[in-house]
GUMARPA-220815 format. One record per residue: residue number from 0; chain; x, y, z of N, C-alpha, C in turn. Coordinates in nm, 2 decimals. Example, Ala and Ser with C-alpha at 12.3 -4.5 7.8 and 13.67 -1.06 7.14 Angstrom:
2
(0,A,(1.32,-0.57,0.78),(1.23,-0.45,0.78),(1.32,-0.33,0.78))
(1,A,(1.28,-0.22,0.71),(1.37,-0.11,0.71),(1.29,0.00,0.79))
This chain:
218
(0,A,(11.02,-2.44,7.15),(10.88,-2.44,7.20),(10.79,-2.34,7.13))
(1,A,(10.68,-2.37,7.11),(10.59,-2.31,7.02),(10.52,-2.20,7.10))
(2,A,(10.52,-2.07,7.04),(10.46,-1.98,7.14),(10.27,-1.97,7.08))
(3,A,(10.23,-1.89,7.18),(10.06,-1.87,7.15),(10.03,-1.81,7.03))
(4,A,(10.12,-1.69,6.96),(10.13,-1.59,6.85),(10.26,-1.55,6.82))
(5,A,(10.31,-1.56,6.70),(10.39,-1.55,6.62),(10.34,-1.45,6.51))
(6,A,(10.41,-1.29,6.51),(10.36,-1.20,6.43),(10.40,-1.23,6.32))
(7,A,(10.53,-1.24,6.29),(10.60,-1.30,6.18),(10.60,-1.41,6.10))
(8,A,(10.48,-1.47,6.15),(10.46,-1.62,6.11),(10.49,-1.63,5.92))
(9,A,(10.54,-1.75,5.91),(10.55,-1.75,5.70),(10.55,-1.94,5.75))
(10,A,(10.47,-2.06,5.84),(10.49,-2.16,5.83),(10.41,-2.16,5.69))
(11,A,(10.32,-2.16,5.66),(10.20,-2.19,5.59),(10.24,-2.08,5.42))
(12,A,(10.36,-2.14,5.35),(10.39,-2.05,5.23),(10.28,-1.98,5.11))
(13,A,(10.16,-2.09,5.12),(10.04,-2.00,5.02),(10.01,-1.88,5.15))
(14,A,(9.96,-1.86,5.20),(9.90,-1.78,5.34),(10.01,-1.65,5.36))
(15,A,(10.12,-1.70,5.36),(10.26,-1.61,5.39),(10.28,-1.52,5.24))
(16,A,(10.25,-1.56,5.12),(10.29,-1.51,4.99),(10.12,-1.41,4.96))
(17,A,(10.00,-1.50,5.07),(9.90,-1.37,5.00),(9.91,-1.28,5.10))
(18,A,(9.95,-1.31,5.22),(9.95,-1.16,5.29),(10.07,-1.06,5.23))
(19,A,(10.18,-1.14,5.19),(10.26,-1.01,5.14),(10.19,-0.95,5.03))
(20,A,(10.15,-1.01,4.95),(10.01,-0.93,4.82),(9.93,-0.85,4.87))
(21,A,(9.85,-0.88,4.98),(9.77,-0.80,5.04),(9.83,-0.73,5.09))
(22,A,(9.90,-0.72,5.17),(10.02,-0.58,5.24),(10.06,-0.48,5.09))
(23,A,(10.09,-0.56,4.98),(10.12,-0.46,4.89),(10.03,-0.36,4.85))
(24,A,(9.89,-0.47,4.80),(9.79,-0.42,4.77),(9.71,-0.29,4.87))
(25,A,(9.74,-0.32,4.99),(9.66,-0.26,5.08),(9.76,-0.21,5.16))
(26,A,(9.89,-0.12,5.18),(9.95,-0.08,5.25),(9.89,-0.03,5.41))
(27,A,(9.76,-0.01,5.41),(9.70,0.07,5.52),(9.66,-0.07,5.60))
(28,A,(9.61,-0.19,5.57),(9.64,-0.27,5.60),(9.71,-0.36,5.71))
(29,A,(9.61,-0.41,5.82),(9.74,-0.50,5.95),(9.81,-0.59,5.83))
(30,A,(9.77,-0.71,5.73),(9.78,-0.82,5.67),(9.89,-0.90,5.76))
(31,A,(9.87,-0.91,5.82),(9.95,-1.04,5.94),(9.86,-1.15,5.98))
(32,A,(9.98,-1.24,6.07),(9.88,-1.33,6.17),(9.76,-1.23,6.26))
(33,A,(9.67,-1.29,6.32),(9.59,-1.16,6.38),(9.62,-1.26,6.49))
(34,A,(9.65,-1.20,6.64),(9.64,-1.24,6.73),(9.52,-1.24,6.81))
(35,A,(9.49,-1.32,6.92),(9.38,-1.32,6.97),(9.38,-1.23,7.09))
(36,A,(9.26,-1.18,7.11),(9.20,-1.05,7.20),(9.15,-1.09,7.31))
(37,A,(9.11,-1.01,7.38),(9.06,-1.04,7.55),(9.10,-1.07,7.65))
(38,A,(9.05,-1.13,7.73),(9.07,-1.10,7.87),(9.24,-1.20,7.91))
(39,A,(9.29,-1.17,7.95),(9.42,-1.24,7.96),(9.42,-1.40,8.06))
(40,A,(9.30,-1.46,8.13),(9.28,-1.55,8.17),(9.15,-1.53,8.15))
(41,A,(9.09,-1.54,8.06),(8.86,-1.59,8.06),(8.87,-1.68,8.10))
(42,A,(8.68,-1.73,8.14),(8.63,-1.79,8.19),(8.59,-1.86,8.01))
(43,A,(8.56,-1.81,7.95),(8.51,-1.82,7.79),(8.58,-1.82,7.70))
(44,A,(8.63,-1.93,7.63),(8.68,-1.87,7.50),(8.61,-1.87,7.40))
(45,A,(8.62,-1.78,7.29),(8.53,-1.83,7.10),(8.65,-1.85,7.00))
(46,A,(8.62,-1.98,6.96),(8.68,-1.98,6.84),(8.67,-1.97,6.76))
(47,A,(8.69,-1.85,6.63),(8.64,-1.83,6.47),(8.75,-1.95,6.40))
(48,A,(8.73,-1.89,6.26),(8.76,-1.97,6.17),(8.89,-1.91,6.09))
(49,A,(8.92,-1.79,6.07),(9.02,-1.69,6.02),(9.00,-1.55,5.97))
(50,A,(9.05,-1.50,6.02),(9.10,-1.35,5.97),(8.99,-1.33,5.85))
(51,A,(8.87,-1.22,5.83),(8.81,-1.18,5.76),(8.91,-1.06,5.66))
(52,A,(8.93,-1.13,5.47),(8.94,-1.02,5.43),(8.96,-0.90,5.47))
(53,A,(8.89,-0.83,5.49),(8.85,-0.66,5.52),(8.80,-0.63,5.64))
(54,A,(8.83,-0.76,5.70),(8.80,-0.75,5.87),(8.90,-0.72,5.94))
(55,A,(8.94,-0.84,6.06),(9.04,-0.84,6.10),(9.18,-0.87,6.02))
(56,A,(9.17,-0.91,5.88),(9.27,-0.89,5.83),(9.33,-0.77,5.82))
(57,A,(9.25,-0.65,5.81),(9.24,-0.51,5.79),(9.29,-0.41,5.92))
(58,A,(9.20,-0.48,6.02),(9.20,-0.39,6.14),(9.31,-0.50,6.26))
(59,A,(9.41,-0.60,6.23),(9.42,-0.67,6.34),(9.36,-0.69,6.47))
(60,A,(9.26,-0.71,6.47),(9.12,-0.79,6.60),(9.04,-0.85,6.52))
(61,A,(9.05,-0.97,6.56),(8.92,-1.08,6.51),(8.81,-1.05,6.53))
(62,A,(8.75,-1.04,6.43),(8.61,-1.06,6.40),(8.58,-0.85,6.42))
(63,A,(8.67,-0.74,6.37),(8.67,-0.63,6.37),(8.67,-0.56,6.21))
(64,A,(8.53,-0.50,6.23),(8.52,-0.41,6.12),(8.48,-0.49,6.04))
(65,A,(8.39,-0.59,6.02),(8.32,-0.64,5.86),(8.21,-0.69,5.94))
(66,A,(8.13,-0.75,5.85),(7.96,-0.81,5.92),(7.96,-0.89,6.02))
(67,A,(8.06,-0.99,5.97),(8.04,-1.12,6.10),(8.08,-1.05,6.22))
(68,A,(8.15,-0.95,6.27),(8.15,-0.91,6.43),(8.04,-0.83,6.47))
(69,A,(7.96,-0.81,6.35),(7.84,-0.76,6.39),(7.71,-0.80,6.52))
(70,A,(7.73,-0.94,6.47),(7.63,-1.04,6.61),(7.73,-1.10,6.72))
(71,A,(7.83,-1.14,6.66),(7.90,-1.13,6.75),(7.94,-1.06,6.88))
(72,A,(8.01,-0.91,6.85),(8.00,-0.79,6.91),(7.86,-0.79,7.01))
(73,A,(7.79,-0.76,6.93),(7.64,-0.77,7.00),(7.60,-0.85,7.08))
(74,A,(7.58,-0.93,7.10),(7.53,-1.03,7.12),(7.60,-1.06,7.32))
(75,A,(7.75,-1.06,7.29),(7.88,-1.01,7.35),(7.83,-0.90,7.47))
(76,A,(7.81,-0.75,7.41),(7.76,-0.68,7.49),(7.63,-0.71,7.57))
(77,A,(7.53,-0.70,7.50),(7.45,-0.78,7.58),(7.42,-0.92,7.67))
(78,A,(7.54,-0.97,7.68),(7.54,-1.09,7.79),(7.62,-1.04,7.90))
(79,A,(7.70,-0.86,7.89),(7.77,-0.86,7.98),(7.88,-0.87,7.96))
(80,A,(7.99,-0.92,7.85),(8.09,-0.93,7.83),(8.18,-0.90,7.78))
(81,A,(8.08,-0.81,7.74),(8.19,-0.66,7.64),(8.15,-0.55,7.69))
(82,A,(8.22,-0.42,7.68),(8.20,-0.29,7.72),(8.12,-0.23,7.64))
(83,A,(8.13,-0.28,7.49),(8.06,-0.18,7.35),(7.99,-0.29,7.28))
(84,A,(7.87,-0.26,7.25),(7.83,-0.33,7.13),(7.87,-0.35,6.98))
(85,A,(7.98,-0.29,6.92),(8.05,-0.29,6.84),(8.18,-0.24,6.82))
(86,A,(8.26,-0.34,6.77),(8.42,-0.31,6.74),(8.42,-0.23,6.60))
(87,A,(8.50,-0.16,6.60),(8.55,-0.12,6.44),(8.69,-0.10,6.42))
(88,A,(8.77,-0.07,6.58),(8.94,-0.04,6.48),(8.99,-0.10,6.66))
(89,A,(9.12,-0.17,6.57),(9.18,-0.25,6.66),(9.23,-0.13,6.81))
(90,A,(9.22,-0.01,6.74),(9.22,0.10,6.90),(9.10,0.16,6.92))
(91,A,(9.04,0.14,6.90),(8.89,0.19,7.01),(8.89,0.11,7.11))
(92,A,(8.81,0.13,7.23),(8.80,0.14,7.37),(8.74,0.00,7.39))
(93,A,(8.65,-0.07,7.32),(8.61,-0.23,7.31),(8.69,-0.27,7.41))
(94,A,(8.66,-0.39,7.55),(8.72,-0.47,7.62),(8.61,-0.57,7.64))
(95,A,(8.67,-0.72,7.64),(8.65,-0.80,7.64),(8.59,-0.86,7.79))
(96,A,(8.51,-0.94,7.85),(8.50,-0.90,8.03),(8.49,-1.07,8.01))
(97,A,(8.64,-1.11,8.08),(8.59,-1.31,8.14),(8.61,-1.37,8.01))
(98,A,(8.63,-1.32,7.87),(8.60,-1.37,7.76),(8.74,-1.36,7.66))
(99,A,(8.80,-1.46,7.59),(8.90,-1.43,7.49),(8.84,-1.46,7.31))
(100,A,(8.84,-1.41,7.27),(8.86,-1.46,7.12),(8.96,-1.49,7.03))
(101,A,(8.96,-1.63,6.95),(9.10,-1.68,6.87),(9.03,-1.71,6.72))
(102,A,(9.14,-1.80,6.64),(9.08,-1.81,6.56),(9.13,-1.95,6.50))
(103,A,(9.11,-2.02,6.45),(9.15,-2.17,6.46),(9.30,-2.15,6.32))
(104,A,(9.27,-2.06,6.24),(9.38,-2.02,6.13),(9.40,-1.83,6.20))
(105,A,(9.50,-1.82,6.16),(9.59,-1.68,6.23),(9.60,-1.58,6.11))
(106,A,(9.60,-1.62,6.00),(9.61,-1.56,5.86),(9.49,-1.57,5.79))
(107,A,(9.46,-1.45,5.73),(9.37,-1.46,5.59),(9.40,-1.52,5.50))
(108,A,(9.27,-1.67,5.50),(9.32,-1.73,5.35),(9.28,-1.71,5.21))
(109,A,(9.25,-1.76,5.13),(9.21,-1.71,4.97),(9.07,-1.78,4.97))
(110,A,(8.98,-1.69,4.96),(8.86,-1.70,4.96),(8.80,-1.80,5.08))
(111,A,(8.87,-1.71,5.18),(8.79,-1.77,5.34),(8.83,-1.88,5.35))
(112,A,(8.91,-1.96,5.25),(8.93,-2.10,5.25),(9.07,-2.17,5.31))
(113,A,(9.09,-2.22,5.41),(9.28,-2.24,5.49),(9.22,-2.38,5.40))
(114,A,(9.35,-2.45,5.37),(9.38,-2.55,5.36),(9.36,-2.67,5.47))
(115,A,(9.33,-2.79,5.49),(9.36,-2.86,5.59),(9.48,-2.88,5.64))
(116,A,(9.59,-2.83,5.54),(9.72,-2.85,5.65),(9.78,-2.72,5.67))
(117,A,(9.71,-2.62,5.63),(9.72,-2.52,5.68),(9.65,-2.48,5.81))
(118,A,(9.52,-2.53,5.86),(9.47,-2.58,5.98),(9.56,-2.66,6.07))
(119,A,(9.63,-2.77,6.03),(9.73,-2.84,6.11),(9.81,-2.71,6.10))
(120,A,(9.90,-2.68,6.09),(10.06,-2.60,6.11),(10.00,-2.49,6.19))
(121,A,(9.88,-2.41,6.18),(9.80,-2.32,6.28),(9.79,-2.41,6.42))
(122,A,(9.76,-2.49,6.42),(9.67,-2.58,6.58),(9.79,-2.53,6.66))
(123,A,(9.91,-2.56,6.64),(10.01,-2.56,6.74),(10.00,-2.44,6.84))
(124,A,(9.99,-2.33,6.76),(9.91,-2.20,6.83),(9.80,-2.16,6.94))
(125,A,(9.71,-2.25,6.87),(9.59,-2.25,6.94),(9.63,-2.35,7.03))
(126,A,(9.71,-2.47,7.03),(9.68,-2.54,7.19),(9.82,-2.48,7.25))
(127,A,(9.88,-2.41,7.24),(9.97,-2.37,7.33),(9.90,-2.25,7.44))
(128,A,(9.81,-2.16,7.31),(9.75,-2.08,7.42),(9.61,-2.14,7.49))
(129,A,(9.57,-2.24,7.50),(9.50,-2.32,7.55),(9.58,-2.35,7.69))
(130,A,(9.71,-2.42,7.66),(9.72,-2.46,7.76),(9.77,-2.31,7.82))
(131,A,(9.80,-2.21,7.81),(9.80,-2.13,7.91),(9.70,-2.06,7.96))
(132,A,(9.58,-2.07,7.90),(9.45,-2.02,7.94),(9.42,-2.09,8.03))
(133,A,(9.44,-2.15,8.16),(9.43,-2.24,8.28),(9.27,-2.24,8.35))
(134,A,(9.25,-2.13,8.30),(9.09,-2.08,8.41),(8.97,-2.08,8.25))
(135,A,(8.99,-2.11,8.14),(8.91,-2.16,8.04),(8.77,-2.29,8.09))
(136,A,(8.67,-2.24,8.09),(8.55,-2.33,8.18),(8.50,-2.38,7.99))
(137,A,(8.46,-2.23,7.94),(8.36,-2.30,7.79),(8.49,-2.29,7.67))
(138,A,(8.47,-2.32,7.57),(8.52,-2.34,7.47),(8.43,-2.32,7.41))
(139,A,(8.35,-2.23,7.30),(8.24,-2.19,7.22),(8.34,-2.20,7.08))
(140,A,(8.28,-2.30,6.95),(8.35,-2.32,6.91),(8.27,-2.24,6.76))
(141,A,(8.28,-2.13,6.69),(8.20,-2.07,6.56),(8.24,-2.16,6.42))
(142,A,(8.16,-2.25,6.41),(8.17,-2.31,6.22),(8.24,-2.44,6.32))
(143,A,(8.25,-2.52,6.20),(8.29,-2.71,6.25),(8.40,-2.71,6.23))
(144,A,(8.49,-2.59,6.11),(8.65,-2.61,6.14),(8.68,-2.52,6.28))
(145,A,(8.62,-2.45,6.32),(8.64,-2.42,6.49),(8.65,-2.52,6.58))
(146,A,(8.56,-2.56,6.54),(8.54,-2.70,6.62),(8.62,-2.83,6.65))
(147,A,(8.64,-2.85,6.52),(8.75,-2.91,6.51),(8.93,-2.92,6.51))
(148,A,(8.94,-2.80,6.51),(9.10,-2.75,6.54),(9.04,-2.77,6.69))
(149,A,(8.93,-2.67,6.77),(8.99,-2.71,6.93),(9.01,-2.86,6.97))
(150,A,(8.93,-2.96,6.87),(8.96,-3.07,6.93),(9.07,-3.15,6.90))
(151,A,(9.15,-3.07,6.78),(9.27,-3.09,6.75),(9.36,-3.07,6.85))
(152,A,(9.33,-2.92,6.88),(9.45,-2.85,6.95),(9.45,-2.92,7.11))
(153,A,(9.32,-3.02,7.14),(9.33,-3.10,7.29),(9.34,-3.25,7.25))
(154,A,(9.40,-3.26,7.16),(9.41,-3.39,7.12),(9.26,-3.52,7.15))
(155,A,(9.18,-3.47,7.09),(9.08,-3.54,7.09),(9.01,-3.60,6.96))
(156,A,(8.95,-3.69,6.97),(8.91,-3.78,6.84),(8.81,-3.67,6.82))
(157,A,(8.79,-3.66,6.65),(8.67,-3.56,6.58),(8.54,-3.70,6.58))
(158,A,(8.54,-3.79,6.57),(8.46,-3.86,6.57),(8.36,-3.92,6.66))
(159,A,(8.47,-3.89,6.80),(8.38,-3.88,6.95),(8.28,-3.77,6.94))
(160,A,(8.31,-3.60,6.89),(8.22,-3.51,6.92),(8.18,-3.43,6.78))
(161,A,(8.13,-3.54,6.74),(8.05,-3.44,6.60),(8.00,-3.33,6.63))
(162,A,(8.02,-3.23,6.54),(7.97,-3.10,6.51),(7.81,-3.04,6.50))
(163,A,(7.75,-2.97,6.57),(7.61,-2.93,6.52),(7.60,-2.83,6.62))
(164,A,(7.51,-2.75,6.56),(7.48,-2.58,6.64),(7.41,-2.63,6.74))
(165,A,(7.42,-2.58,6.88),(7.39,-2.62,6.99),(7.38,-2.73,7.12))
(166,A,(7.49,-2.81,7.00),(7.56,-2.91,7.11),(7.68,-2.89,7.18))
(167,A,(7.68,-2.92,7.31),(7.78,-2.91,7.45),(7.83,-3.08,7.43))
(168,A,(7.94,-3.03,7.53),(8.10,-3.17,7.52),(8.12,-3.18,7.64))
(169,A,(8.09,-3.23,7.72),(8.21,-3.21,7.85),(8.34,-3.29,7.84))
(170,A,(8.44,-3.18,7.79),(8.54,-3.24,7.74),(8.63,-3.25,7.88))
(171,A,(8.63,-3.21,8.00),(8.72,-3.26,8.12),(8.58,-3.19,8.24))
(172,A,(8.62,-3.27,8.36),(8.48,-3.21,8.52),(8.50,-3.10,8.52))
(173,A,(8.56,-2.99,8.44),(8.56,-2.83,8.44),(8.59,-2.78,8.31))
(174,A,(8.59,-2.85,8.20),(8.58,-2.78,8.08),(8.48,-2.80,7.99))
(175,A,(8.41,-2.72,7.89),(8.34,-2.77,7.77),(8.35,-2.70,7.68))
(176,A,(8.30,-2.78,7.54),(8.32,-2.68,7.41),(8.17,-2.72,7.38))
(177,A,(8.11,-2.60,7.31),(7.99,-2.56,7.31),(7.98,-2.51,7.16))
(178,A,(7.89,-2.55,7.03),(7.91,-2.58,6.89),(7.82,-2.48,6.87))
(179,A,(7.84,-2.38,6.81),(7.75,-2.25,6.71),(7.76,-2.24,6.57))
(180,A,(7.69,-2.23,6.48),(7.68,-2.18,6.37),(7.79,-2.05,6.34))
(181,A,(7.89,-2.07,6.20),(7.92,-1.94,6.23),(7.85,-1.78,6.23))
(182,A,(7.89,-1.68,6.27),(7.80,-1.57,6.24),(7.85,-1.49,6.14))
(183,A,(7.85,-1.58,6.03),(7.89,-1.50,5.91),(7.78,-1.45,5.84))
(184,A,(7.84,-1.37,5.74),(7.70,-1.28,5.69),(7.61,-1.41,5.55))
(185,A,(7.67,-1.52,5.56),(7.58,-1.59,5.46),(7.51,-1.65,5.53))
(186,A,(7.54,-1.72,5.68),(7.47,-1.77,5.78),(7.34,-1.66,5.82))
(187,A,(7.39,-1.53,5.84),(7.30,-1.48,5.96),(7.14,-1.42,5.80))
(188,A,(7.24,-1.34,5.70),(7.14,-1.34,5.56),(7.07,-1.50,5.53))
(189,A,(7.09,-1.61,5.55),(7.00,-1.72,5.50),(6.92,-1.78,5.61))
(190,A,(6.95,-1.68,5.75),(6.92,-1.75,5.86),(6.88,-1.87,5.91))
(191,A,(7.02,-1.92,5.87),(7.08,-2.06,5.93),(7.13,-2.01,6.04))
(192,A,(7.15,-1.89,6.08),(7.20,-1.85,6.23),(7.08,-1.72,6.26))
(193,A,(6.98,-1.72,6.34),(6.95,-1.62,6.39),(6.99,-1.54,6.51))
(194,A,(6.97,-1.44,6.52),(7.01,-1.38,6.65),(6.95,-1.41,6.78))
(195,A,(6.87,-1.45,6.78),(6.75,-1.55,6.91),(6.87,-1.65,6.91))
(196,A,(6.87,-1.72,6.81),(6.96,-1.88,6.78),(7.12,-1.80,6.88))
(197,A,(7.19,-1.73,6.83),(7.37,-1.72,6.88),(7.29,-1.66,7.05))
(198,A,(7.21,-1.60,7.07),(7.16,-1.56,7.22),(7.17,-1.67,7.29))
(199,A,(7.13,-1.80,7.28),(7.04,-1.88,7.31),(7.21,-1.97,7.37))
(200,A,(7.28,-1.98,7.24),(7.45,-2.03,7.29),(7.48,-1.97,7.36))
(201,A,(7.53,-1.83,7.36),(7.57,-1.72,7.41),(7.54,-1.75,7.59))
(202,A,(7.41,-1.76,7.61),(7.31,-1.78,7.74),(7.39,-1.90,7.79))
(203,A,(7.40,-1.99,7.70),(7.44,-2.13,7.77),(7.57,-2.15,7.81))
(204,A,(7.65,-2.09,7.71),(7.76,-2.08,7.73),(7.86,-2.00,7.90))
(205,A,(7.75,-1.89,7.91),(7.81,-1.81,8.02),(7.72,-1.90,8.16))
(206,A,(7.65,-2.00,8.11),(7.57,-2.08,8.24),(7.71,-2.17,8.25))
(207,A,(7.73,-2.21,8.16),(7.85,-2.30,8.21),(7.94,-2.24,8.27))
(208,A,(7.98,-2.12,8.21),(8.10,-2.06,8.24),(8.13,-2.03,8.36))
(209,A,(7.99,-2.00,8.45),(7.95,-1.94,8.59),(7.98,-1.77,8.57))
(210,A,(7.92,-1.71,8.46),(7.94,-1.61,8.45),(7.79,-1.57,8.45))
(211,A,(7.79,-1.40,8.45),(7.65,-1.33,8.49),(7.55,-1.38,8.35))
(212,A,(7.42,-1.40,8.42),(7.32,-1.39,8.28),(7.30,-1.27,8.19))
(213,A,(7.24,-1.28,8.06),(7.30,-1.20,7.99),(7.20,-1.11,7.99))
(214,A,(7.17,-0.97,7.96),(7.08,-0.86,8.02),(7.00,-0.92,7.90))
(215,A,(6.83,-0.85,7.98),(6.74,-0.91,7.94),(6.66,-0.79,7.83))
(216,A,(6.65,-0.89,7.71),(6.59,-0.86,7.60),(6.43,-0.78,7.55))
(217,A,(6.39,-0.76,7.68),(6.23,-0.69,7.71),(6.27,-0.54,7.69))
């Protein structure tokens, strides 16, 4: 039986052979699978894309310590569902409220880039802790391979629910996945993603979720 996280993971041999480089290279370094953070049953989940370099590859917590947790983070606290406006080290005080974060690949790959069947051999992960996430209402999905591993990981056609920033699924009468731009730093620098723009998901997403509105921006 496939568990939700696997520390030791080596399925994916390119992925397995650069984290051991990066562990060499970077002894201070998590360089593992990064497991997913938060709330132990949300109302919300987000899905990234993989382990940042110098991010969560670094700090083990997704989307910790490099730019893209920057809006993220933020964005997060100000809806109410974080305690801090920014993460930086997998032990500071940061808690997640109603909300989990995953990542559609578990490993940092070579230049941001997982393979597509390195995406397959990851899914099994993501839908096992799907299915034990039972009280899961949104599914917020960051970038279109987010998107598409969750619709992997629920066995659903990619071609029923094409990908675009600000489109909703109702993928079961009490579930949805909800499509954002990622908030990486070439999105939010060419703003293809503004911060009004991920507010605006953010908002919608916790309407679905039946969670509090998100404090107001005046």
């Amino acid at each position: 039986m496939t568990e939700a996280y696997d520390r030791d993971c080596t399925r994916c041999p390119r992925l397995a052979a650069f984290l051991r480089q990066t562990r060499h290279e970077n002894p201070d370094y998590w360089a593992r699978p990064v497991p997913s953070f938060g709330a132990a049953q949300p109302r919300l989940l987000i899905v990234g894309l993989a382990p940042g370099m110098h991010g969560a590859n670094r700090t083990g917590r997704p989307f910790t310590g490099d730019h893209a947790g920057i809006l993220l983070y933020g964005t997060l606290y100000e809806a109410g569902l974080a305690t801090a406006p920014t993460s930086q080290s997998a032990q500071d005080a940061l808690q997640l409220l109603n909300t989990r974060i995953a990542n559609a690949v578990k490993c940092v790959p070579p230049q941001n880039k997982p393979l597509p069947a390195e995406i397959r051999a990851c899914n099994a992960y993501l839908a096992e802790e799907l299915r034990q996430l039972e009280g899961v209402r949104v599914l917020l999905a960051l970038g279109r391979v987010a998107h598409e591993a969750v619709l992997m990981a629920r066995g659903l056609a990619r071609g029923r629910y094409p990908f675009g920033h600000g489109r909703e699924y109702a993928l079961t009468a009490t579930q949805h996945l909800i499509d954002s731009y990622h908030c990486s730093r070439y999105n939010t620098a060419t703003r293809r993603l503004t911060a009004e723009m991920f507010r605006a998901v953010v908002a919608r997403a916790c309407e679905l979720a039946g969670l509090a509105a998100p404090r107001s921006q005046d």
